[in-house]
C-alpha positions as CSV (number, residue, x, y, z in Angstrom):
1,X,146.9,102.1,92.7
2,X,144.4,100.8,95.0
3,X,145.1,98.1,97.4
4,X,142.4,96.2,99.2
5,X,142.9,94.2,102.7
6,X,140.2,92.7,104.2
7,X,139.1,93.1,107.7
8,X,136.5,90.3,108.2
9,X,133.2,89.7,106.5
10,X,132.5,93.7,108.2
11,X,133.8,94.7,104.5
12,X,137.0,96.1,103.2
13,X,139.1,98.9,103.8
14,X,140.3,100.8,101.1
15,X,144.5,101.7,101.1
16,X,145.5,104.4,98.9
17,X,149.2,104.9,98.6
18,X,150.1,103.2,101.7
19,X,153.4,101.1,101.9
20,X,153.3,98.2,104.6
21,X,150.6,97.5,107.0
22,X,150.3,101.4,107.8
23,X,146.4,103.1,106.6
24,X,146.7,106.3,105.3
25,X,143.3,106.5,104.7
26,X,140.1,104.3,106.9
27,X,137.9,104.3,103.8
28,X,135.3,101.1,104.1
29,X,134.4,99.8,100.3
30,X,131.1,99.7,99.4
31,X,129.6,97.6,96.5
32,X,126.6,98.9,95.6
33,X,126.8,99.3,92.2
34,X,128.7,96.5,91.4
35,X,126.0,94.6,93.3
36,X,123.8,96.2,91.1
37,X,125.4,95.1,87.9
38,X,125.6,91.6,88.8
39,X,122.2,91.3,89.9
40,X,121.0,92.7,86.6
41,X,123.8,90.0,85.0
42,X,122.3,87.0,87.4
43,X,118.4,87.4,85.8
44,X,120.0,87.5,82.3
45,X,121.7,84.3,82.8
46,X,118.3,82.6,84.9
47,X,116.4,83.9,81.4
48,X,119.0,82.0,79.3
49,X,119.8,78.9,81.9
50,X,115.6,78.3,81.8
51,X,115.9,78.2,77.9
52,X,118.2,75.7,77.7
53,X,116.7,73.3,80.6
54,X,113.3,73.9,79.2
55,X,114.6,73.2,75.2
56,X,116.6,70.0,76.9
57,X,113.0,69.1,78.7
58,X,111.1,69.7,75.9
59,X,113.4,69.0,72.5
60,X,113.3,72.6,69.9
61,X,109.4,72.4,67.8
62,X,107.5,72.1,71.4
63,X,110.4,74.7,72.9
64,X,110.0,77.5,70.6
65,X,108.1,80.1,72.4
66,X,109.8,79.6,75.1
67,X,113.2,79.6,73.7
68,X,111.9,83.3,71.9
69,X,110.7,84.7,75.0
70,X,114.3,83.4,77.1
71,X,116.6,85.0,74.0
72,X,114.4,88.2,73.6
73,X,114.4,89.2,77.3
74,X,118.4,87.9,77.8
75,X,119.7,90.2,75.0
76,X,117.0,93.3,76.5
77,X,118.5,92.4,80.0
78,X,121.6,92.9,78.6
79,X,120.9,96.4,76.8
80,X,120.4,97.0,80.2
81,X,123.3,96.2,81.8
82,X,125.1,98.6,78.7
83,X,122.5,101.6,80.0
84,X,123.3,100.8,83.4
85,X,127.2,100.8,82.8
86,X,127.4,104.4,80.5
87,X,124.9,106.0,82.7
88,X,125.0,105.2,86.0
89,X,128.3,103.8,86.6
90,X,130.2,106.3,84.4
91,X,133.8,104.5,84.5
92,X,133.6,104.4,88.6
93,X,136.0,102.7,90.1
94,X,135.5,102.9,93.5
95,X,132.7,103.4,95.8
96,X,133.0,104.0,100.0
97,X,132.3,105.7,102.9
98,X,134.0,107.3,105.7
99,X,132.1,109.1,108.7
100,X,129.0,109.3,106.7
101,X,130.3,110.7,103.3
102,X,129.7,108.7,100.4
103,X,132.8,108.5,98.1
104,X,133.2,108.2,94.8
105,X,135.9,107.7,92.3
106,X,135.8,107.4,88.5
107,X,137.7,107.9,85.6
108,X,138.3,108.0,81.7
109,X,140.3,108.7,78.9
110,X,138.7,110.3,75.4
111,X,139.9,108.2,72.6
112,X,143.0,109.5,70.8
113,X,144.0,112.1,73.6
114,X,146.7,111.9,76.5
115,X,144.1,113.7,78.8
116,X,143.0,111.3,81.8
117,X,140.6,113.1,83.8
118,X,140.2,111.7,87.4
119,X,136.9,112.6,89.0
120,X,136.6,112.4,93.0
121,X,132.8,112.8,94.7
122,X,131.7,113.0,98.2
123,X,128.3,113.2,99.2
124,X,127.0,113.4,103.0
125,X,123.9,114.8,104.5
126,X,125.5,118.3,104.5
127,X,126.6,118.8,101.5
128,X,128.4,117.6,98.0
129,X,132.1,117.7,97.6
130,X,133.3,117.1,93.9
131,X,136.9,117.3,92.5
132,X,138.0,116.9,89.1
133,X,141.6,116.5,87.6
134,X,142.8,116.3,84.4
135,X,146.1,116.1,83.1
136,X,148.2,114.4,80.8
137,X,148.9,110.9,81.5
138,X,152.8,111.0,81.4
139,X,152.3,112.7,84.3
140,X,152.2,109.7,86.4
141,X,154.7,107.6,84.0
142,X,158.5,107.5,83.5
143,X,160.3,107.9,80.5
144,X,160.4,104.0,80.3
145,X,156.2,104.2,80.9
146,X,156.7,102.7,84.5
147,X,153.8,104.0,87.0
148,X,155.1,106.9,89.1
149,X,153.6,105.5,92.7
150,X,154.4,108.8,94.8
151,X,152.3,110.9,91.8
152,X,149.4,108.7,91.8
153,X,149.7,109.0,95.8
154,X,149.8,112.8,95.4
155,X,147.0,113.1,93.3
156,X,144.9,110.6,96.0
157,X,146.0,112.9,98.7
158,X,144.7,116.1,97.0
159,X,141.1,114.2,96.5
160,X,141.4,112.7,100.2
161,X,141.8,116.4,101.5
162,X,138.6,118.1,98.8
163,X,136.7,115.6,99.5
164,X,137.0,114.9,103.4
165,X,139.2,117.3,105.1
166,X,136.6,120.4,104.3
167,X,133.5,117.9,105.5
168,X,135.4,118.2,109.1
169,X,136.5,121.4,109.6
């Protein structure tokens, strides 16, 4: 449950739990990452747009090469998007900063188990602040498998106050 509003083109603040116009948290969003991952997505599609203009310009016997060279480094540039996804972004979700600590948030589920494991990281010039939590995930559902909003509010709280709280006191 992560709400975005934006605040101008100065980026967006990130509202965790909050109900009307009230922040609980002043977290700014970051894109890094997700820059990342569409730059890397941009070149694959300039390798495979020039293929197709040059094999338009230049009909398919005189466009071979070409067209090899285009498909060959689209289809590497996307094995590199995979590597970049399973090893760097690692299921993140969110990315920010608040008075200098880096925040990060990711998540996953193993295949066949109930188990969600929520994993919270803040990173500043004086120190690393991690936080992990796993529990089943009825735990933040109803019998009718409705989201529980005050559970999922709870659990942000007790990552706010790991990862922040101990970086000011």
């Amino acid at each position: 449950v992560v709400s975005t509003q934006s605040t101008g083109s100065s980026g967006i603040n990130a509202e965790y739990g909050t109900q009307g116009n009230d922040k609980k948290y002043n977290v700014v969003e970051t894109y890094k990452t997700r820059d990342t991952r569409l730059a890397i997505c941009f070149v694959a599609c300039l390798f495979s747009g020039y293929g197709c203009l040059h094999d338009y310009l230049h009909p398919f016997p005189e466009s071979k090469t070409v067209l090899a060279i285009c498909s060959l480094s689209y289809f590497t540039i996307t094995g590199l998007l995979y590597v970049w996804e399973w090893f760097v972004e690692k299921g993140t979700f969110f990315e920010g900063e608040l008075n200098g600590v880096q925040v990060r948030l990711s998540s996953f589920i193993p295949r066949y188990c109930g188990d969600y494991t929520l994993i919270g990281e803040g990173y500043s010039d004086t120190g690393n602040n991690n936080m992990k939590i796993t529990k089943c995930i009825s735990t933040w559902l109803d019998e009718n498998g409705t989201v529980l909003p005050e559970m999922i509010e709870k659990e942000a709280d007790n990552i706010y106050q790991s990862i922040f709280k101990s970086k000011s006191q």
